[in-house]
C-alpha positions in Angstrom: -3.7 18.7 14.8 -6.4 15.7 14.2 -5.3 12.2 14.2 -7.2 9.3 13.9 -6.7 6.2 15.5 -8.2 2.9 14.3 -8.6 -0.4 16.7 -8.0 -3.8 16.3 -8.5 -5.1 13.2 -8.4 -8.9 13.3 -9.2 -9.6 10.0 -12.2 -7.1 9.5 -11.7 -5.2 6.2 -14.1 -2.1 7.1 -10.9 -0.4 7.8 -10.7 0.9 4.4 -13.7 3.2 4.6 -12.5 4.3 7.8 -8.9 5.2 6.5 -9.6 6.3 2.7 -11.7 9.2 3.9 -9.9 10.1 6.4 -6.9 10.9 4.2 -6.9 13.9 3.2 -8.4 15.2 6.8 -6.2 14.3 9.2 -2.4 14.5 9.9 -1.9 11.3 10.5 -3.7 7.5 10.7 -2.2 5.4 13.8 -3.3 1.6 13.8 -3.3 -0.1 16.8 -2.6 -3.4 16.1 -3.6 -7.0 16.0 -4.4 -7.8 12.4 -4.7 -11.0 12.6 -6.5 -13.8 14.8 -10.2 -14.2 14.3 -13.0 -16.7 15.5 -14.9 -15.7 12.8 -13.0 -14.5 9.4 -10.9 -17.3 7.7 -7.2 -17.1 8.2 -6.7 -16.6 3.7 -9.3 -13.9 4.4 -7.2 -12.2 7.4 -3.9 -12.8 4.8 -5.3 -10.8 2.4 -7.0 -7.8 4.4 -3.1 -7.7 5.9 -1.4 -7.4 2.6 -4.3 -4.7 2.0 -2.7 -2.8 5.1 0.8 -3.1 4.1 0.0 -1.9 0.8 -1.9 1.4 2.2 0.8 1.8 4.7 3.1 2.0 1.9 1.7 4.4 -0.1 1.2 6.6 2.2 4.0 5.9 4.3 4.3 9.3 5.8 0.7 9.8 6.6 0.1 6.4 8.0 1.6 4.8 10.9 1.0 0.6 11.7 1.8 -0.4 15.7 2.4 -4.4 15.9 -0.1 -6.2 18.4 0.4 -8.8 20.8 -1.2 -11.3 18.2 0.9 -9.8 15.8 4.1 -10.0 17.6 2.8 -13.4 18.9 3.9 -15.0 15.3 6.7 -13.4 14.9 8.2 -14.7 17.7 6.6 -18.1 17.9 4.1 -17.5 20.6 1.3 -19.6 20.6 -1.3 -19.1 24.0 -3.3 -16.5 22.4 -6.8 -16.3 21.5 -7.7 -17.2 17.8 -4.4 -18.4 16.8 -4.5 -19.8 13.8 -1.7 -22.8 13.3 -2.4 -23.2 9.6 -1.4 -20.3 8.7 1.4 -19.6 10.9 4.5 -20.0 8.5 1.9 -17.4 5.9 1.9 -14.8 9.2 4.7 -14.9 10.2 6.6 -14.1 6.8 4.4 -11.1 5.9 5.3 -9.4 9.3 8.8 -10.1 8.7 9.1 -9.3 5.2 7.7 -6.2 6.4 9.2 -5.8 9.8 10.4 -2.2 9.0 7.3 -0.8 8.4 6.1 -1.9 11.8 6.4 -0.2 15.4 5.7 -0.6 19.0 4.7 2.8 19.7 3.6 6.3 18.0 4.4 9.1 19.9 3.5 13.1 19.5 4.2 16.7 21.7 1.9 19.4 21.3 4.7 22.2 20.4 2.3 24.9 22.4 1.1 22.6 25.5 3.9 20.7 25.5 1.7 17.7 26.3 3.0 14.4 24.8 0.7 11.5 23.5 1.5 7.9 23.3 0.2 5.6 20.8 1.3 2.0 21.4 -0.8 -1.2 21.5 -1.9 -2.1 25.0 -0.6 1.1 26.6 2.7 2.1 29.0 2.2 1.7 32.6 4.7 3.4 35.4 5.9 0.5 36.5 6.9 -1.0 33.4 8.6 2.0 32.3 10.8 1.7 35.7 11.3 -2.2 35.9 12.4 -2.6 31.8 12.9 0.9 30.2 14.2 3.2 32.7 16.9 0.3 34.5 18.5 -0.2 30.8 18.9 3.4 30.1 20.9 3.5 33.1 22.8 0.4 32.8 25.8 1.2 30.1 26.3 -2.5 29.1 22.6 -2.3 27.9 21.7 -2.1 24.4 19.3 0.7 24.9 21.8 2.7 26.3 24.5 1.7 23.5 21.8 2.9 20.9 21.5 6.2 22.4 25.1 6.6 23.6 24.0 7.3 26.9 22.1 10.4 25.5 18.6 10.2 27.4 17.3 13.7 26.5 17.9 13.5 22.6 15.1 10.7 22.6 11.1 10.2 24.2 9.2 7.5 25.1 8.5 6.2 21.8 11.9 6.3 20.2 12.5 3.8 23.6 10.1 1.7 22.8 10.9 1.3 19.2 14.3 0.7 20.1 13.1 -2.4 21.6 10.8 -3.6 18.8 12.4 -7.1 19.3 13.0 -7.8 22.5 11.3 -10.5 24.4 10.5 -8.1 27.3 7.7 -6.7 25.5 5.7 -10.0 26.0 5.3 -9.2 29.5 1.7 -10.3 30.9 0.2 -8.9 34.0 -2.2 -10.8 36.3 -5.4 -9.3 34.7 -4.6 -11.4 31.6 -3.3 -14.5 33.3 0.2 -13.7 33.5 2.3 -12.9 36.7 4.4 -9.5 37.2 4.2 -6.4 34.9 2.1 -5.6 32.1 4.3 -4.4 28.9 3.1 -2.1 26.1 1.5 -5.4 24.6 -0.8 -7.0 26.6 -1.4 -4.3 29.7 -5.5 -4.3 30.0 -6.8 -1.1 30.5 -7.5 -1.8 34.6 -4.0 -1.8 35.0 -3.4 1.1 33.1 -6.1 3.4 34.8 -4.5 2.0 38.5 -1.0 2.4 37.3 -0.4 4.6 34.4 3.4 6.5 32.8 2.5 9.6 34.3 1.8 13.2 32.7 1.2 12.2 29.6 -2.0 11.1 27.0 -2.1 7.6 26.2 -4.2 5.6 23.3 -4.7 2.1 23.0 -6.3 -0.8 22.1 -6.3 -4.5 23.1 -9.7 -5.3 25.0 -12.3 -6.4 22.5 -14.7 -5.1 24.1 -16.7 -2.9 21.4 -16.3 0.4 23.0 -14.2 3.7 23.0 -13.2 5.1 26.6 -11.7 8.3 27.3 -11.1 8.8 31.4 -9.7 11.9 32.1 -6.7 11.8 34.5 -6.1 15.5 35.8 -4.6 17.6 33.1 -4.2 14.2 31.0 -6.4 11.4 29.3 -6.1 7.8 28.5 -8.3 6.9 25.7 -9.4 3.3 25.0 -10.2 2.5 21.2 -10.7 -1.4 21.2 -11.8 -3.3 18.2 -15.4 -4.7 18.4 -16.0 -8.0 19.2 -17.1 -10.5 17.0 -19.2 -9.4 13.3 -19.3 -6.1 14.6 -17.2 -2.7 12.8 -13.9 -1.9 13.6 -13.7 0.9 16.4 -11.9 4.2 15.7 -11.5 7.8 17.7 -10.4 11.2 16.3 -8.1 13.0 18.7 -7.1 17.3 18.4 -3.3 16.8 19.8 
């Protein structure tokens, strides 16, 4: 099974030609986040490429998947200390993501039905830590929300369904000290050092985040993290195909 995943987008409309063809090729089309904030495409240009998205996503709703990004997420729930973030059209972003909250998640997630192997699809990536510090204490903790969404059934969901669960919870703006923050890394703004020194074990991961123009695939025993970022500035949007 072949699914492509395209990088950050951040305004850049070369998307389309990416995703049009791959259509009818692929089982499904994953995005990675972070459509908006640029330092080089006009925030009513950015508006409009996002409406594109949603539009696409909604046609082919069962082929095409859209993850939020930490600039994404970062409107929605006024954050403001990001890079390229645009003030003037902050009201504009943040009622297009709402409007269209439920066509949005945090993470994509897929098990081989022969290997058994599980991929995860989120932004920024899921490291171990995380995972024990925010995920794993509220499935154990009955008064939790988590847990009251699941009944207390841990087996009937996997790491996605977790981290959907969570869409709007504040602990997913969690900033580790590669990126300037202090403590843990969460799914939307872990860098890829941090994942590579501390990743969710035994499983595939994909991710964005690090606008660094390249696609990385480092093999970790049996498993792989694969790093599909968007390219910096002017440059095309990045993209990888995966067999799952």
């Amino acid at each position: 099974m072949d699914v492509l995943f395209i990088g950050d987008i951040h305004g850049r409309d070369d998307w389309k030609d990416i995703a049009y063809e791959a259509l009818p090729k692929f089982y499904k089309i994953v995005f990675l986040g972070d459509y908006v904030d640029s330092f080089d495409i006009s925030g009513v240009e950015i508006l409009h490429n996002l409406k594109e998205i949603i539009e696409f996503k909604k046609k082919y709703s069962d082929k095409v998947t859209l993850l939020y990004g930490n600039h994404d997420f970062a409107y929605i729930n006024n954050y403001s200390n990001i890079s390229g973030y645009k003030i003037n059209m902050y009201q504009e972003y943040k009622k297009i993501f709402r409007d269209n909250h439920d066509l949005f998640k945090i993470a994509w997630g897929y098990t081989n039905p022969y290997s058994k192997k599980y991929t995860l699809a989120t932004h920024a990536g899921l490291t171990r830590t995380y995972y024990n510090n925010y995920i794993l204490t509220k499935l154990k903790d009955p008064e939790s929300k988590l847990y009251k969404l699941i009944d207390g059934n841990i087996e009937g969901f996997e790491l996605h369904d977790f981290l959907n669960f969570l869409k709007d919870n504040e602990i997913l703006w969690k900033i580790g000290s590669v990126r300037g923050g202090v403590g843990t890394p969460g799914p939307l703004w872990a860098d890829h050092r941090e994942l590579l020194h501390d990743p969710y074990p035994y499983i595939n991961q994909v991710f964005g985040h690090t606008a660094s123009g390249t696609v990385c695939v480092t093999q970790l025993g049996d498993y792989f993290v694969a790093k599909v970022d968007g390219y910096p500035r002017g440059e095309k949007t990045a993209n990888i195909i995966i067999s799952l």
